[in-house]
C-alpha positions in Angstrom: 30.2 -22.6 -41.0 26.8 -24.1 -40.3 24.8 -21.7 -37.7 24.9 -25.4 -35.2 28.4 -25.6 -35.6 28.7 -22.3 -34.4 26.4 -22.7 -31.6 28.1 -26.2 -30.4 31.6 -24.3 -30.5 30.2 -21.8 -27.6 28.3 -24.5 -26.3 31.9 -26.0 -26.2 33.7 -23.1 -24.8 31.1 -22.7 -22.1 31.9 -26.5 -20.8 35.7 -26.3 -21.3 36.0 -22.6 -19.6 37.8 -23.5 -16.5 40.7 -24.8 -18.9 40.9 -22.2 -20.9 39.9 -18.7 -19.1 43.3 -16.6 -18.5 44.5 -15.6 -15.2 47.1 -13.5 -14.1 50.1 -15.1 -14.3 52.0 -17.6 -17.0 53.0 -20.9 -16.9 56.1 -19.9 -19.2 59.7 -20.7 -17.6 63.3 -19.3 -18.7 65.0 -22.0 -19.8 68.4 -22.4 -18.2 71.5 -23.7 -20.6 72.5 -25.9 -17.7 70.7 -29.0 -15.7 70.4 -27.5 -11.9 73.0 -28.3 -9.6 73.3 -31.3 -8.1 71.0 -32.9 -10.1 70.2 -36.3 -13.0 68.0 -36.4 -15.7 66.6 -39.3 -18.1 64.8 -39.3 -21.8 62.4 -41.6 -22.5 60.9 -41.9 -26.0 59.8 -44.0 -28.6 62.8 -45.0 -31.4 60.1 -43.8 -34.1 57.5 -41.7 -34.7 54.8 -41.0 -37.6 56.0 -38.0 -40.0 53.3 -34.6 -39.2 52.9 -36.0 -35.7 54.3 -34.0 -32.4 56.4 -36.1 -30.7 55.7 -36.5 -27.5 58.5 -37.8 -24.8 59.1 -37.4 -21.2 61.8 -36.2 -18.6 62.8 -37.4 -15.3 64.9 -34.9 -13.6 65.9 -36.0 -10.0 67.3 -34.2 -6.8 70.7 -35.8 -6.0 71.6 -32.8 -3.4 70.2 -31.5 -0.2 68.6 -28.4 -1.1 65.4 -28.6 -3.1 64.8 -27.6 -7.1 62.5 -25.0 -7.7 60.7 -24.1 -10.9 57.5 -21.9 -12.0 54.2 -24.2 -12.2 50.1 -24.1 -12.8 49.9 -26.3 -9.8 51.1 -29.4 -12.2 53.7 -32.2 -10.5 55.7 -31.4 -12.9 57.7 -28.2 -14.5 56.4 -26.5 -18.2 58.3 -27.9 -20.9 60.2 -24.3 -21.7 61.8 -25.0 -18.7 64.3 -27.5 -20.2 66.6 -26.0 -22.8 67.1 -27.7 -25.7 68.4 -28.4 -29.3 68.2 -30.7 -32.1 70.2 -32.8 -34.4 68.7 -33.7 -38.1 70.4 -36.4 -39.9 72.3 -33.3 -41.8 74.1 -32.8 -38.6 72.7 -29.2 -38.8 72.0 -28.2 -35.0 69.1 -26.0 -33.8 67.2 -24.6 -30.6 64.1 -26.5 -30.1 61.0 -25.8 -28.1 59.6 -28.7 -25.7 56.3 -27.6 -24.2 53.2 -29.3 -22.0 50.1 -27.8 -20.6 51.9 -26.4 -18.0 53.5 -23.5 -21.1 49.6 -22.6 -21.8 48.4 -18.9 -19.8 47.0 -19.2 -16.7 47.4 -18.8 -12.4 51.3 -20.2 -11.6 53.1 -20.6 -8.3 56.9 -21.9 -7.6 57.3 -26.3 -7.4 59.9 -27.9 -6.0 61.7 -31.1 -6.1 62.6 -32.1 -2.5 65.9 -33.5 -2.0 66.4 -37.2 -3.2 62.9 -37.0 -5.0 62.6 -37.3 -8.9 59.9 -35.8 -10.9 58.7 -36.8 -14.8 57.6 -34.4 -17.0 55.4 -35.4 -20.1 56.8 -33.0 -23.3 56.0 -32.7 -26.6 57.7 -30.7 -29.9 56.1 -29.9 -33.1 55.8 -32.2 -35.7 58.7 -32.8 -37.9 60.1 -33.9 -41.4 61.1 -37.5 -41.8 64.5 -38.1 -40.7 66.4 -39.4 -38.0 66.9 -36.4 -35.1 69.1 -36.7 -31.6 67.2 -34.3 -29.2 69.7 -32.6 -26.1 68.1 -31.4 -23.4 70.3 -29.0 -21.5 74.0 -29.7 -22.1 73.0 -32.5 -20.5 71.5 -35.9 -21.8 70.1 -36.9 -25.7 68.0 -39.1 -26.7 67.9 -40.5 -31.0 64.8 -41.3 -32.8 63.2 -41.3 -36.4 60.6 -39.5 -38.1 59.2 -41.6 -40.4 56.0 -42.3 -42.9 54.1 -45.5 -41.2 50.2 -45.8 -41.3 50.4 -48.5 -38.8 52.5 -46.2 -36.6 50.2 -43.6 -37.1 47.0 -45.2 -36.3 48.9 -46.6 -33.4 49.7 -43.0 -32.1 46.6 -42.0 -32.9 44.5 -44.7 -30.3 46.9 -44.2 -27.8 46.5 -40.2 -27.5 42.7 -40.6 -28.0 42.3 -43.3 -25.2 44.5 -40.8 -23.0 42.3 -37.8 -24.0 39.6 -40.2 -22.8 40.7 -40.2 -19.7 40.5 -36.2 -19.6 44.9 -36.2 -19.3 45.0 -32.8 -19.2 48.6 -33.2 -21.3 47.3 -35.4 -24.1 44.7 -32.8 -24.4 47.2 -30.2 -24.7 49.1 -32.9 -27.5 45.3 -33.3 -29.6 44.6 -29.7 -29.2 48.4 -28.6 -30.4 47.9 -31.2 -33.2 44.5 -30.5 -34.2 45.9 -26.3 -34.7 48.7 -27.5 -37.3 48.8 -28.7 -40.5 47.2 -31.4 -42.0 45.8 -33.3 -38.7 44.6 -36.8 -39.7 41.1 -36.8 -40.8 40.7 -40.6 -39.2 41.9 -38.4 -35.7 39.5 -35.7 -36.3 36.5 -37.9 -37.4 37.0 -39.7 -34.0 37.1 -36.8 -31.7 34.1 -35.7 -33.2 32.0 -38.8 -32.8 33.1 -38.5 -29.1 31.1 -35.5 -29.0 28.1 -37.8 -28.5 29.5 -40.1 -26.0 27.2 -41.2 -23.4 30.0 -40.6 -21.4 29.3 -37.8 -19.0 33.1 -36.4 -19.2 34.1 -37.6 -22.3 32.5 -35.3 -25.1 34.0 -32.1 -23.0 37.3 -33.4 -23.1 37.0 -34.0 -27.0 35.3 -30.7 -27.6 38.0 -29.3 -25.4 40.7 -30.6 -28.1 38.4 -29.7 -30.8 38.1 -25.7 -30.3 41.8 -25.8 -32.0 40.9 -26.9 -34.9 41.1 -24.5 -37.6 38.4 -25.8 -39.6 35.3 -28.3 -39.3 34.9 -31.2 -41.6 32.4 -30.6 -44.4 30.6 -33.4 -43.5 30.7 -33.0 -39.8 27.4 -31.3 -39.5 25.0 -34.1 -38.6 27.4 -35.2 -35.5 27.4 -31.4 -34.5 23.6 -30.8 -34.8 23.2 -34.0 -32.6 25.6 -33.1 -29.8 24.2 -29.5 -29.5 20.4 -30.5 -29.6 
């Protein structure tokens, strides 16, 4: 890797520290087979999704009873996604455990949050990307929701604005999403090449929180030098 690449990447890390130095603690939850007592929860997701794309969904979860919900947090609204149990259904009918995670699953300090009676909280989740197909996600024994995995360029560039106007914003989930994406196979050079040129937004926020996504990619563009050189110098 080019010696400025190198040097941008720690000049990266520096900026992006607070999000990603460990403390004591974990985020990580035990996953209970069962919704708590007492209580109702609503999917929401898209009917389709582009094919080596997480899928990103949420999950209301409210307090019908009189005795609040607890569950383990990094000061977040909302619970990690290991808290909800879940499966999934491929169009084979095969059946499997699934893992739904947010930023909230990443190390770091955690403390107890709680759902007051009568309150609902949504939690933004995402799993890993998946073959095409058409898959019916359970969470808990509880509710499921059906959608497709398919190959769509128009659906894909349309995921891709959306999480990159979000990671914009500094969201520190959508981050989590880009970063996650970015670490796996195959990541969309048109997603990459865009994060990159964010680098030298004039945006005083905006290049950290691309940078911050960035640091998970496994390796730099060839041709990504030139925008590297000029956000480092």
């Amino acid at each position: 890797m080019h010696s400025r690449a190198i040097g941008l990447r720690n000049h990266i890390g520096r900026c992006c520290s607070v999000a990603l130095i460990v403390v004591l603690g974990s985020g990580g939850a035990t996953a209970d087979q069962n919704p708590p007592p007492h209580s109702s929860t609503v999917l929401s997701a898209e009917s389709s999704y582009p094919v080596m794309t997480p899928i990103v969904l949420s999950i209301t979860i409210t307090n019908n009873g009189d005795q609040s919900i607890s569950y383990w947090t990094q000061g977040s609204p909302y619970p990690p996604g290991s808290w909800f149990s879940s499966t999934i259904k491929d169009n084979r009918g095969r059946i499997t455990p699934v893992e739904l995670s947010n930023e909230q699953d990443e190390p770091g300090s955690a403390g107890f949050g709680a759902i007051g009676p009568g309150r609902s909280v949504t939690a933004p989740v995402m799993i890993n990307p998946l073959p095409t197909g058409t898959y019916t996600l359970q969470v808990w024994k509880d509710k499921s929701v059906i959608f497709t995995v398919k190959e769509d360029p128009k659906l894909a560039g349309k995921w891709d604005e959306d999480m990159l106007a979000r990671v914009r914003k500094g969201e520190r989930f959508s981050i989590y999403v880009a970063s996650k994406y970015l670490g796996g196979k195959e990541p969309r050079k048109s997603f990459v090449d865009t994060l990159l040129q964010e680098l030298l937004s004039e945006n005083k926020t905006v290049p950290g929180y691309a940078a911050e996504a960035l640091l998970k990619l496994k390796e730099l563009p060839p041709d990504s030098s030139t925008i590297i050189s000029k956000g480092s110098g």
